[in-house]
N, C-alpha and C positions, 0 to 999 in steps of 0.2 A: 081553765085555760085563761093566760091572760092576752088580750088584744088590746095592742097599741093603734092607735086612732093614726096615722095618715098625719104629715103636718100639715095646714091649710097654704095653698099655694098663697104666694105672696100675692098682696096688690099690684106691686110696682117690679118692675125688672129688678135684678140685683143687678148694680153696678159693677164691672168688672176689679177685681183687686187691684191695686194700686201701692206697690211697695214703697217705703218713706224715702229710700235713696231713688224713685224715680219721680217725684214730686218735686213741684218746682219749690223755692225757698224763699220765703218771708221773714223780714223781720219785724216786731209789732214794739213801739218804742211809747211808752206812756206810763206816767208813773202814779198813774192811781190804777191799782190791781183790776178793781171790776173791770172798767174797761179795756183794759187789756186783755182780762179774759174772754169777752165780748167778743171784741174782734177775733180775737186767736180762733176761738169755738165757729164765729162764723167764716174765717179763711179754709180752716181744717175741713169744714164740710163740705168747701168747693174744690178741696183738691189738693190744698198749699202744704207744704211743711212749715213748721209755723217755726220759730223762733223766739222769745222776748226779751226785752232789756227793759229795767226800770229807771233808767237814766241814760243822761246823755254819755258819759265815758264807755259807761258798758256796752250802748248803741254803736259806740266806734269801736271797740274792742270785739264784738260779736259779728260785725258787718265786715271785717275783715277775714276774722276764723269761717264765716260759713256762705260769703259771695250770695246774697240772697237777690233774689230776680227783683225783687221789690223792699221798697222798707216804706211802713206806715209811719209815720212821726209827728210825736206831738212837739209843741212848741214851747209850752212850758213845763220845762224838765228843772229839777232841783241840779246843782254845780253845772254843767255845761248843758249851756242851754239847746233847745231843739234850732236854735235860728244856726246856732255856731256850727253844730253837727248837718246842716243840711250844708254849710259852705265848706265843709272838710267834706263830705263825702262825692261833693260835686267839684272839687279839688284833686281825687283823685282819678288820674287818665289811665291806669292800668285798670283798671275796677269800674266801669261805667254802672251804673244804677239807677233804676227810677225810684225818685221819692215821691210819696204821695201826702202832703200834709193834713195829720186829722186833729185838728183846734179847732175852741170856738173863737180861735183870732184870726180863722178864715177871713173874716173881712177885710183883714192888712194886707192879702196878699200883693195888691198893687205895689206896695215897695218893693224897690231894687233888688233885695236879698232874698224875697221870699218869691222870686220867679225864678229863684233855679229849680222850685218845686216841679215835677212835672205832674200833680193834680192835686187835687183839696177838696176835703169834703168839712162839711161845718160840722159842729157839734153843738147840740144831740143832733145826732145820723142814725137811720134806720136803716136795716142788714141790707137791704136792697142798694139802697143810696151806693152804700160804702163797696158792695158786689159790681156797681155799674162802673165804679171811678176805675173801680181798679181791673176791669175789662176794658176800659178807653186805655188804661196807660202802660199795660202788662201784655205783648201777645202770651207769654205764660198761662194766661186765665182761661185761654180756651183748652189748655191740656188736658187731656182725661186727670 
């Protein structure tokens, strides 16, 4: 006779499901791949629908198609740069968005154009860092 063993109860609660059309939406805008998966892998695990763009056109082009609650944005993007992309999407008033800039030209942020940002995390950032910014600037974040 064969007996199956019992699975071992979890450690942790299981989280309840969470279908992708009821996840909030992000868009992760950086065009070096690693990080971008980086982020992507640690929004997904908080909750987000993730999105990605490896430059700045496609950042405007996807930011449109999919109204994401937030966009991560890096600053230096190949053809349109992350500075232009942050003053086009804070440009437009049908479409409100928070941006949260992730560069290691967080220091600049004191200029004029780089405070339409509404947070900034430096780079290199650690999952936490980047998890905290984007709880001060998203009520989204606290979504199941």
């Amino acid at each position: 006779m064969l007996v199956l063993d019992a699975a071992p109860a979890p450690s942790q609660p299981v989280p309840p499901f969470v279908a992708e059309a009821d996840r909030p939406v992000v868009l992760v805008v950086d065009d070096d791949a690693d990080t971008r998966r980086r982020i992507a892998s640690t929004l997904a695990g908080a909750g987000w629908s993730v999105r990605q763009a490896a430059d700045g056109e496609q950042a405007r082009l996807l930011a449109r198609e999919h109204v994401p609650e937030l966009i991560l944005l890096n600053l230096a993007l190949p053809g349109v740069s992350g500075l232009e992309v942050l003053r086009t999407l804070k440009r437009w008033t049908d479409q409100p968005t928070r941006v949260v800039v992730v560069s290691f030209y967080a220091g600049l942020m004191r200029l004029p154009d780089l405070r339409l940002a509404d947070g900034v995390v430096q780079k290199p950032f650690a999952a936490a860092d980047l998890l905290a910014e984007v709880a001060r600037v998203s009520p989204a974040a606290s979504m199941p």
